[in-house]
N, C-alpha and C positions, 0 to 999 in steps of 0.2 A: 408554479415557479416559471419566470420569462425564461428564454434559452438567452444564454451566455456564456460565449466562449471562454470569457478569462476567468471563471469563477471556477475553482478547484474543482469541485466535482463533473463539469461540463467535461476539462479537459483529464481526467484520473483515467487512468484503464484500467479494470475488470479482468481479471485473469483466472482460469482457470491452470495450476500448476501443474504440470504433467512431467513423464520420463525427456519427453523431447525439450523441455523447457530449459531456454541459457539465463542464467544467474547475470550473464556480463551484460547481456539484452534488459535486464529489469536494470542494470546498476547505470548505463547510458540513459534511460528513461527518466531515472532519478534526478542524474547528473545536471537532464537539462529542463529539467523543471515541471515533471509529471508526477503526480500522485499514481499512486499505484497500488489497488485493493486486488489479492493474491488468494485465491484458495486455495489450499492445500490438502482439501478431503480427498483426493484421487493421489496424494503421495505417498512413499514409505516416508515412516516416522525420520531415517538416517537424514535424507535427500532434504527433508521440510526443515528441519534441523539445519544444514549445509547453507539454505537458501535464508535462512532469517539470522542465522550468525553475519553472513557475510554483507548484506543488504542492510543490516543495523548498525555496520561502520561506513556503509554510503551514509548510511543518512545524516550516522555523528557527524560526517566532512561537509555537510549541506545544512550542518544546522536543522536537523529535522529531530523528526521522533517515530516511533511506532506504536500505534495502537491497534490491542485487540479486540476484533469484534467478535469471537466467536473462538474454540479451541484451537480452531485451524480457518480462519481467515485471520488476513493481517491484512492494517494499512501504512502505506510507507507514505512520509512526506513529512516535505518542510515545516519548522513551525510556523510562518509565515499561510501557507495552504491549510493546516489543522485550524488555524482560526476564521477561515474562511466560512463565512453562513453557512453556503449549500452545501459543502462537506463534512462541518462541524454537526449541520443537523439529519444529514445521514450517517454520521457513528451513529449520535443518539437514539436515531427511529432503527438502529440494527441493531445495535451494541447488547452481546447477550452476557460478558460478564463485567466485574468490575473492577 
């Protein structure tokens, strides 16, 4: 795949979710038009919880969606970016439910 900046996946951030992690930091991210894939394996069940209630009405105000790849990975992003090739066909090549 060529590099391309404007293609959703080029510009997404990969997160690892931790104790030190701000909810308002992923919800500006959103706000200004980043995809953002979030792993949650390193959180308590409460905090992962906290972080995809609140991130799921950024994205209703952004016209997006969330899809899961995994029990605890999430992707946040507009519908606009989900239909994006190179993001659309990285759900696909991760996406382990349905």
């Amino acid at each position: 795949m060529a590099f391309n900046k404007k293609n959703a996946l080029n510009r997404a951030r990969f997160i690892k979710v931790d104790a030190k992690a701000d909810v308002y930091q992923f919800s500006d991210a959103l706000l200004k038009g980043t995809p953002l894939i979030l792993n949650f394996e390193k959180t308590d069940a409460e905090a992962a919880n906290h972080f995809i209630v609140f991130l799921s009405g950024i994205v209703y105000a952004i016209d997006g969606m969330v899809e899961m790849l995994s029990e605890k990975i999430f992707v946040f992003a507009s519908k606009k970016d989900l239909k994006d090739k190179a993001l659309r066909g990285f759900i696909q090549d991760n996406k382990e439910v349905d």
